[in-house]
C-alpha positions as CSV (number, residue, x, y, z in Angstrom):
1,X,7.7,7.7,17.1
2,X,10.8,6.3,16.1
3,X,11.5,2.6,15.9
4,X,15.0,0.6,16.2
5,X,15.3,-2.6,15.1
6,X,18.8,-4.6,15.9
7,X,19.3,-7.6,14.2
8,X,22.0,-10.1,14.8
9,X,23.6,-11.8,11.9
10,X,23.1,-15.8,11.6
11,X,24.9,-18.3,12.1
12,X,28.3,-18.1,10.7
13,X,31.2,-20.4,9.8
14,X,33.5,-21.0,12.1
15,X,35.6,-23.7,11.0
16,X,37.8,-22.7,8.2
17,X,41.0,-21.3,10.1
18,X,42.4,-19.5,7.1
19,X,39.5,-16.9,7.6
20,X,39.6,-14.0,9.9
21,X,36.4,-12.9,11.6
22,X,35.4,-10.5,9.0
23,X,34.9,-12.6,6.2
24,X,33.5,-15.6,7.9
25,X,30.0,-16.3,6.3
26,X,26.5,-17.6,7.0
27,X,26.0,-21.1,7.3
28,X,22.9,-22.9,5.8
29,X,21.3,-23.0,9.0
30,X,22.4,-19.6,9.7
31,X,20.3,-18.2,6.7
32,X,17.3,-20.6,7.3
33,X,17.1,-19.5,10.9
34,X,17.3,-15.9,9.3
35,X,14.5,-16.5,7.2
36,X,12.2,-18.0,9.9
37,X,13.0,-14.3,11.5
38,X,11.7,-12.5,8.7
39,X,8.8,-14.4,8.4
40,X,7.8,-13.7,12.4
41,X,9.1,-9.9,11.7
42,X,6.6,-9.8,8.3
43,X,3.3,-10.6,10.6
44,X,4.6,-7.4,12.6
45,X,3.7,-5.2,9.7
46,X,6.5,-3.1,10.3
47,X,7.9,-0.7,7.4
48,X,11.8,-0.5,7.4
49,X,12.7,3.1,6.5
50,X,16.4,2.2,6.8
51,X,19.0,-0.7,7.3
52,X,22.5,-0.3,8.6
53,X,24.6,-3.5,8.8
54,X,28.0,-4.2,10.2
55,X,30.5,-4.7,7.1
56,X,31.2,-8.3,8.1
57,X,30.6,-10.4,5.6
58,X,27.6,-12.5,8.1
59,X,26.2,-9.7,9.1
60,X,26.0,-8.1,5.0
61,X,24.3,-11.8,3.9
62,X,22.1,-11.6,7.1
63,X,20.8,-7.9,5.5
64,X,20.4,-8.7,2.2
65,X,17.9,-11.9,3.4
66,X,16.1,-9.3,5.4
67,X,16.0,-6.6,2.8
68,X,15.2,-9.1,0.0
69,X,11.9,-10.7,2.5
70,X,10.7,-6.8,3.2
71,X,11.1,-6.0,-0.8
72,X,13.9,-3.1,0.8
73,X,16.8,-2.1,-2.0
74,X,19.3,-4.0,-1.5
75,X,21.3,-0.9,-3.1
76,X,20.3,1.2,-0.1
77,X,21.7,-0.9,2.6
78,X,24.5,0.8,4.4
79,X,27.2,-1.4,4.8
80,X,29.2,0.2,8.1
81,X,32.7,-0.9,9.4
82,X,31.8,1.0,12.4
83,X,29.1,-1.1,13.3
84,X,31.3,-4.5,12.8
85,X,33.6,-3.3,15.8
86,X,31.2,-1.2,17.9
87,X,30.8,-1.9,21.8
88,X,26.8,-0.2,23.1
89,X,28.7,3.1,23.3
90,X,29.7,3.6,19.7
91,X,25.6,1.9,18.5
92,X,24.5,4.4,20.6
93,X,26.2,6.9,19.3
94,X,25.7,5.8,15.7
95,X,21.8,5.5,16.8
96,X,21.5,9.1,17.3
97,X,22.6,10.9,14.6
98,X,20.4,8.7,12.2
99,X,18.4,11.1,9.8
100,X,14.8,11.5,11.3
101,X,13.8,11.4,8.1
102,X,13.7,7.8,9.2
103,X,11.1,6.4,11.4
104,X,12.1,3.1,11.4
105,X,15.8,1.9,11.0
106,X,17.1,-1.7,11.4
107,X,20.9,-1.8,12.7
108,X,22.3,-5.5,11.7
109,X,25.2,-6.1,14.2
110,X,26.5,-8.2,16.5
111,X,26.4,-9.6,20.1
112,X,27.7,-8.4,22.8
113,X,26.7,-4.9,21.3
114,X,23.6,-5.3,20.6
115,X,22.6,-7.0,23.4
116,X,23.8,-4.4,25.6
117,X,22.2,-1.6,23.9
118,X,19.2,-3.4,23.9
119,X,19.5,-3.7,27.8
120,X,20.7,0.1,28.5
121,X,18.0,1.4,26.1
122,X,15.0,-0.9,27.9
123,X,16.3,-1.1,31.2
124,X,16.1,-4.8,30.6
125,X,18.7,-7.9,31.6
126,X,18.5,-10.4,28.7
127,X,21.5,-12.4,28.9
128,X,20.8,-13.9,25.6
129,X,20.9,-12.3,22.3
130,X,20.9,-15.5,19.6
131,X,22.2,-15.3,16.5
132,X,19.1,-14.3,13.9
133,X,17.7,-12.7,17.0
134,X,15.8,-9.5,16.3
135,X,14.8,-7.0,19.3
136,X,12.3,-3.8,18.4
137,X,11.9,-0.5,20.9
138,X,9.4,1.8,19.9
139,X,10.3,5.6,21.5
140,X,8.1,8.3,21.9
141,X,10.0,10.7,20.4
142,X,10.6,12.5,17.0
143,X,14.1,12.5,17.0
144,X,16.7,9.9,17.3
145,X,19.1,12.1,19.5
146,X,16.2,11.8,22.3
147,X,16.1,8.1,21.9
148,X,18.5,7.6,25.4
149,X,15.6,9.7,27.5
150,X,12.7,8.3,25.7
151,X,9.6,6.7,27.1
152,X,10.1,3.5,25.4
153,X,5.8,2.4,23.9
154,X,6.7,-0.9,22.9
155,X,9.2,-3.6,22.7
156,X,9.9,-7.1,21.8
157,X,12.3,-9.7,20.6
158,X,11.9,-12.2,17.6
159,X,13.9,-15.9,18.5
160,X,13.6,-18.2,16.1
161,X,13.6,-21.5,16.3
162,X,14.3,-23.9,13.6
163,X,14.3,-27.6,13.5
């Protein structure tokens, strides 16, 4: 089985105009909802072989909340600027030439990507992917190049909501 985990950055700063989109960060709430995430995410028991984030600088803080709640290296995220600028197409293609070494990976991205590679790769029509979202697809297969044309076994999406 191989599992893929997409995670969307919190909420980020949009207010300072001197910024461009790459280096915007998180903003309080953005890493509180974040948080309430990894806590629904820890009562899944799920063991995160792997976690690829987008090289913006939301999506990086959004990882290293993640990887700090699951006790994952913060030394071993990969920090991609493929991932930042990816449409589905590219994820997908990123997606399946991950080692399979790795059973479980988390990709830490953004919308509308994710959200559309969530729908191609369930057959599903969520128009809403939130920031601090997290979706999981569990494939019956042992390879990540066969994740396109797998049975999908399970599947799920984490929303927080904060006060």
């Amino acid at each position: 089985m191989k599992t893929l985990l997409l995670a969307r950055h919190g909420k980020s700063y949009w207010e300072d105009g001197t910024l461009i989109d790459h280096d915007r960060p998180l903003l309080k709430k953005g890493i509180k909802k974040t948080k309430k995430a990894l806590q629904l995410l820890l009562k899944k028991s799920i063991e995160i072989d792997k976690i690829y984030s987008s090289s913006a600088e939301r999506a990086i803080r959004t990882s290293i909340t993640l990887a700090k709640g699951i006790d994952y290296p913060l030394s071993k995220i990969n920090n991609d600027n493929t991932i930042y600028a990816a449409d589905a197409e590219l994820l997908l293609t990123l997606c399946v030439v991950f080692p399979d070494k790795y059973d479980t990976i988390m990709v830490v991205g953004h919308n509308p990507a994710l959200k559309e590679l969530y729908n191609r790769l369930t057959n599903s029509d969520i128009d809403k992917f939130g920031t601090s979202n997290i979706a999981c697809m569990v494939f019956d297969t042992e390879q990540w190049m066969e994740i396109p044309n797998s049975a999908i076994v399970d599947k799920w999406i984490i929303n927080p909501k904060i006060d």
